[in-house]
Each structure stands twice: as structure tokens, then as C-alpha cells.
N, C-alpha and C positions, 0 to 999 in steps of 0.2 A: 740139422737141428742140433746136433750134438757138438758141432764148432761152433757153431751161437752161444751155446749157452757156457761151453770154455773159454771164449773169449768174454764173454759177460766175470766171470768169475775171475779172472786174469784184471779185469778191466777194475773191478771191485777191491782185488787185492791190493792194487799199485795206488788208488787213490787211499785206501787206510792207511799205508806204508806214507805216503806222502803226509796225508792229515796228524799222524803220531808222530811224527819225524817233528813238525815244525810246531806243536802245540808247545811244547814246552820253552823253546826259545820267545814264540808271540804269548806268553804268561811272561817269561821275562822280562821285555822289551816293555808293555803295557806297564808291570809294575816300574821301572826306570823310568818310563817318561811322564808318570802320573804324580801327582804333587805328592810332596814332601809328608814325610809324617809329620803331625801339630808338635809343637815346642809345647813342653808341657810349662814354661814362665821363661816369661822373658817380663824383664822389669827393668826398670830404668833407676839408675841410681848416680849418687854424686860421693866420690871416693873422701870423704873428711874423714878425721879421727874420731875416732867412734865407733858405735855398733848402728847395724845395720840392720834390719830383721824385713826378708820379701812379703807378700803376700802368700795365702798359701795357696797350693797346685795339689792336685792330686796326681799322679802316674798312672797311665793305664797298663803300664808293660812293668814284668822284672828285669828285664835285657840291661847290661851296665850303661849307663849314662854320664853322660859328661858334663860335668861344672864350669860354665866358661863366663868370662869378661869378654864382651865385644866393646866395640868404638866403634861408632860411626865414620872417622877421619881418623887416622893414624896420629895416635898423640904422638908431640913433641920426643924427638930423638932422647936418650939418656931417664926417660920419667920413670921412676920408680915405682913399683907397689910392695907395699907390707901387710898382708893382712891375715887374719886365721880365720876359718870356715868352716859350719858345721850343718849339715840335715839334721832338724829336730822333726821328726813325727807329730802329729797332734797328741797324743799322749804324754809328749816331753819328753821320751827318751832318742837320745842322740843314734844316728843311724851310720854315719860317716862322718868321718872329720880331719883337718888338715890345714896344711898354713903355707905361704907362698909371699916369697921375699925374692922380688925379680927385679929386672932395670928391663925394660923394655927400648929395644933398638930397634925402631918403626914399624916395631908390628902393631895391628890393630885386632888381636885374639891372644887369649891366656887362658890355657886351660888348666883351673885351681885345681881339681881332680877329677873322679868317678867314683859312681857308687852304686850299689845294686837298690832301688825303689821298692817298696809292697805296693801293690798296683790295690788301688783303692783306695789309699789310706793318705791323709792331708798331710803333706809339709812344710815346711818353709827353711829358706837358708838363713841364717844369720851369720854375717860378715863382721868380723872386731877388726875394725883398721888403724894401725899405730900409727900412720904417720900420714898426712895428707897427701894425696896425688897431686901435686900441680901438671894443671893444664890441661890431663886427661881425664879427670873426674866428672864434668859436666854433664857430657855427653855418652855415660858407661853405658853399659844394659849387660845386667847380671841374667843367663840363657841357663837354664836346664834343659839338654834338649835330649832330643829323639838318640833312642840307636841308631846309626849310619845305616839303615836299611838299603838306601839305593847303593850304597859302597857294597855291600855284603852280598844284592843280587846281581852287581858285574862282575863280580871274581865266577858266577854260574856260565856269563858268558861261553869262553872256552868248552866248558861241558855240552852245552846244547847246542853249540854249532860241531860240535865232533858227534852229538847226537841224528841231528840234524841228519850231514853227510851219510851215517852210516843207515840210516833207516828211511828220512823220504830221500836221499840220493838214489838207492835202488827201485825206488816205488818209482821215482819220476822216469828213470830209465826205462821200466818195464812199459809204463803209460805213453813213452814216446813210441820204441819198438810198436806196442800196439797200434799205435796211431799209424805209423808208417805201413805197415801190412796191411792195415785197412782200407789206405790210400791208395796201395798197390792192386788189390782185391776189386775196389769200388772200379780204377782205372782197365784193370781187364775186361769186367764183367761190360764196360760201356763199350768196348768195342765190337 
């Protein structure tokens, strides 16, 4: 009775060891393959000279965020942008700001800058542009977007599989050994 109930106990321990071992890596993996966190604006705009003012977005996070220009299609090799950029707050007071005078050589992403958001609280970008974009202006979309959250939970990778190893690799060990003395135990006692 009393090797019953140690190996019961044995048996118990190696599946904990196992279960703690891998929970932290399948929380990581779950969060990495699950959608994206929302873009707090993405707006579609046409790069002329002039000001531009988005719609406003609220933030739900403080985490730094990025200011970016996409394109659809990679504008035209050599296309220039000149523009100055600023988060205004619904209050009116400017929260970040910054200016960006680039020639773009086939890329279709420009990031104007980052800024820390009050999560809550309404904004909108306003873009002063000197000089017109030819060719890649039609088709822009000015992006506020997410902290790199899935970037940030695969640098965790490495930790939870070294997690991993050292905590359900002994569990699983122990749970084999178990299995095979019980195999050996079942296989005598039939004889």
C-alpha cells in the first residue's frame, strides 16, 4: 500500500513539473499567434502641400508608439517627402512633435517618429507638408500604431524554452522512468 501511494505522489509530482514547465512558453506562443494588437488610426491621406489634420483616435496604452507613412505599392524610386508632424491632444496642447525630410529609395514605410500617448484621451496628427509628394501621395495611409507586442513576446522565447528544459524536462523524465517500472511490475506480476 505504501508503494501505491509513492508512486501516486511521484506520479503527481512529474506531471506538475511538466504542466509549470510548459505553461509559460503555450502563454507565449498563444499570445504570438493571436491577432495583432488594433492600430489605434490608420488614415488614408494624399501628400500635397499643405496641412493635414487626421481624424482623432484615442490610445488605449502609454507604451511608445510609432508614427509611420505606409504605401500601398512602393512609390516611385527617388520621391521625396518634406513634412512637419505634431500630436495635438483634444485640449490643444501638442504632445510630440517632429519633422522629416527624406527621399525615399523603394521603400514603402517611413517612420516620422514616436511618442508616449495618455491612454484615454483623443488625438489627432496634423501633418504641415512643404512640398508635394509626387507619385506617392495618392495611395499614403498615415498609421499610428501598436507597441511591437509580438516583437517584444519573441525576445521571451529563449527564456521559456530554457524554462521549459529545466523544469518539465525533469518532470517528463521522472513520468517516463515511472511508466517503465510500471511496465516492468505489470509484466512480472502476469507471469
Amino acid at each position: 500500500m505504501e508503494n501505491r501511494l509513492v508512486y501516486r505522489i511521484l506520479v503527481l509530482v512529474g506531471c506538475l513539473l511538466v504542466v509549470a514547465g510548459i505553461t509559460p512558453g503555450a502563454y507565449v506562443l498563444v499570445r504570438l499567434g493571436g491577432s495583432p494588437p488594433p492600430t489605434p488610426l490608420s488614415f488614408p491621406i494624399t501628400l500635397k502641400q499643405g496641412t493635414i489634420t487626421s481624424s482623432e483616435f484615442t490610445p488605449t496604452s502609454s507604451a511608445t508608439t510609432p508614427i509611420e507613412l505606409d504605401w500601398n505599392d512602393s512609390p516611385p524610386r527617388q520621391t521625396g517627402v518634406d513634412l512637419d508632424w505634431k500630436i495635438v491632444a483634444d485640449n490643444g496642447s501638442v504632445l510630440q512633435q517632429g519633422s522629416l525630410a527624406t527621399i525615399l529609395r523603394g521603400a514603402n514605410n517611413v517612420t516620422l517618429g514616436q511618442y508616449q500617448p495618455t491612454p484615454g484621451q483623443g488625438q489627432k496628427v496634423v501633418l504641415n507638408v512643404h512640398n508635394d509628394t509626387e507619385g506617392a501621395g495618392a495611395n499614403a495611409i498615415l498609421k499610428v500604431g501598436s507597441p511591437e507586442q509580438p516583437v517584444a513576446l519573441s525576445y521571451d522565447l529563449p527564456r521559456v524554452v530554457a524554462w521549459a528544459l529545466w523544469v518539465a524536462g525533469p518532470g517528463a523524465l521522472l513520468l517516463l522512468v515511472l511508466l517503465i517500472m510500471k511496465f516492468n511490475y505489470e509484466r512480472k506480476s502476469a507471469r
